[in-house]
N, C-alpha and C positions, 0 to 999 in steps of 0.2 A: 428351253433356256440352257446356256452353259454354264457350268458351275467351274469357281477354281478356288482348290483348298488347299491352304499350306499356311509359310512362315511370309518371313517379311520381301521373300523374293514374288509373292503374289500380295502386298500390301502395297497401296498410294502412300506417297509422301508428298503432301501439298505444298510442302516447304520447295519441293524443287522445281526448275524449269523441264527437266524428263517426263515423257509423257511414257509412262511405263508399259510392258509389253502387254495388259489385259485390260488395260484402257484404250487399247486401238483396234478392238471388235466387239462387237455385245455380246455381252457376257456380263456374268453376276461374278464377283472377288470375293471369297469368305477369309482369304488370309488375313494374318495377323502375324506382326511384327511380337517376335522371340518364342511362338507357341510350340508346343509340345506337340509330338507324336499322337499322344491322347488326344488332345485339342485338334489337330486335323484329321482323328478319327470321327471326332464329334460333327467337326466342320462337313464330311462325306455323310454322314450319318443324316445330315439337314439335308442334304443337296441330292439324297437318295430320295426321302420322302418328299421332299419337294416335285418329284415326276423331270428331275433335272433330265435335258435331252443328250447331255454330253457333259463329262465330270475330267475334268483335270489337276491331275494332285499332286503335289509338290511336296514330297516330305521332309525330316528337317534330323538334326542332332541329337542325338542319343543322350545329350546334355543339358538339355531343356526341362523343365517341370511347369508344371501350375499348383498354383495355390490359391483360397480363396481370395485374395488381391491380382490375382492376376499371373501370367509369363514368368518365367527369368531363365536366367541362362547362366548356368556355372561359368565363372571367371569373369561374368559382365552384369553385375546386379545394377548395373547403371541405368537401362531402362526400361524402369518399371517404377512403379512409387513408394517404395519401399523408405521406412526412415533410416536410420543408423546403426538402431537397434535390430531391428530386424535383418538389415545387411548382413551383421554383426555374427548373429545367431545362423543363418543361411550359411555362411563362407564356413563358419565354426565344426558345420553341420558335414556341409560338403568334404573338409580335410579330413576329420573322423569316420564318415560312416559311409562316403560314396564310393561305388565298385565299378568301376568302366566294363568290364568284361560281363557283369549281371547286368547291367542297362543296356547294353548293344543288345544280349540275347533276347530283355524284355521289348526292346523296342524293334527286334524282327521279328517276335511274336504279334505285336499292335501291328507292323507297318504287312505282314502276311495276312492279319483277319480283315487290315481292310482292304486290299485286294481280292481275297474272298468276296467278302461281300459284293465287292465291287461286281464280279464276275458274276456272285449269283443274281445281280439285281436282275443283269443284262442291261443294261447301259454302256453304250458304248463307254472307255475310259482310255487315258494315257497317264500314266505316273514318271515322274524322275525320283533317285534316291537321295537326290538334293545334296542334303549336308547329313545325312546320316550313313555317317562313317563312308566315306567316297569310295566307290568302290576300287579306284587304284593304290588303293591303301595296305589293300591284302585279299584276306579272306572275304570279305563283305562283294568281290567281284559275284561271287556265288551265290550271293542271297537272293531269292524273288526272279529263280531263272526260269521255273516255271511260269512265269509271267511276261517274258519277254516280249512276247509279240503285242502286249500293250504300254511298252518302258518309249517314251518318248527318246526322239535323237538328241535332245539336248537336254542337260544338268545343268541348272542355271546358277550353280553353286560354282562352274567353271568359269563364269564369266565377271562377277563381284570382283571388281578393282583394287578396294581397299576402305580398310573400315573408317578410314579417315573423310571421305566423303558420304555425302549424304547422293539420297536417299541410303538411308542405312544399310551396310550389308549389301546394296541393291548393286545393281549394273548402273553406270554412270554415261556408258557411250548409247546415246541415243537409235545409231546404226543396230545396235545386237538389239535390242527392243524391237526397233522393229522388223527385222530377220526373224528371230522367236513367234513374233506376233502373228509373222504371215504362215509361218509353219504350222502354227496352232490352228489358225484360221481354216487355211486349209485342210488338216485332219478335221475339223470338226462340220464337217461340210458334205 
């Protein structure tokens, strides 16, 4: 079985008519819409033990967390189920006490062990850096270059149209879906 773990670029949105790129081969989807670094190490973590035949991961933003309600994503407490209060206290939390440059580091320490892992399972695997910190940004070009010969050709973080459409975050033109799809297909074959 193929496994795919990540954010909401590896999550269904039933709401839309897109049939998204990891619904058009078999394969198991463990993404989830807003989840953390952590949470797609978790997601690899399942899809190792599980005897997965082929693992594709999709990482995500250095600006993500979980808690025990679930996702969220700084500057978008919008969806998750959070009340008011809680928003409140999050955003509060975020202006005082959150360090971008400690979270990238922490989260190329998470996005390296599980590569690691990855490697030592021996499972074949391909990863993108998604949305954590794009590597044409700067420095982050350099992160995980020892890994390159399993970095997929495409960051599907490049292709998300605009967060005004739905599928969330997602890719909206039906064409990149399935281009993706068949790439994958074919690597995992």
């Amino acid at each position: 079985m193929i496994y795919i773990c990540g954010d909401s670029f590896s999550a269904s949105d039933f709401e839309s008519d897109i049939t998204p790129w990891h619904e058009l081969f078999e394969c198991t989807s463990l993404g989830i819409i807003g989840c953390s670094n952590l949470m797609i190490s978790q997601q690899v973590d399942f899809a190792i033990a599980q005897g997965a035949e082929f693992i594709i991961v999709q990482f995500t933003s250095c600006c993500r967390f979980e808690h025990k309600l679930g996702p969220y994503t700084i500057g978008n407490l919008t969806t998750n189920d959070l009340n008011n209060k809680q928003r409140d206290i999050l955003k509060n939390w975020t202006v005082e006490f959150f360090d971008l440059d400690n979270e990238i580091y922490k989260n190329k320490c998470i996005v390296e062990s599980v590569l690691t892992r990855l490697q030592q399972s021996g499972i074949p695997f391909l990863f993108d850096q998604g949305g954590f910190e794009h590597p044409k940004w700067g420095i982050t070009q350099k992160y995980f270059t020892y890994y390159d010969l399993h970095r997929s050709k495409y960051n599907l973080w490049d292709y998300g149209d605009s967060k005004l459409y739905r599928p969330y975050f997602h890719i909206t033109d039906q064409k990149i879906h399935d281009k993706i799809a068949e790439y994958y297909y074919d690597q995992t074959r």
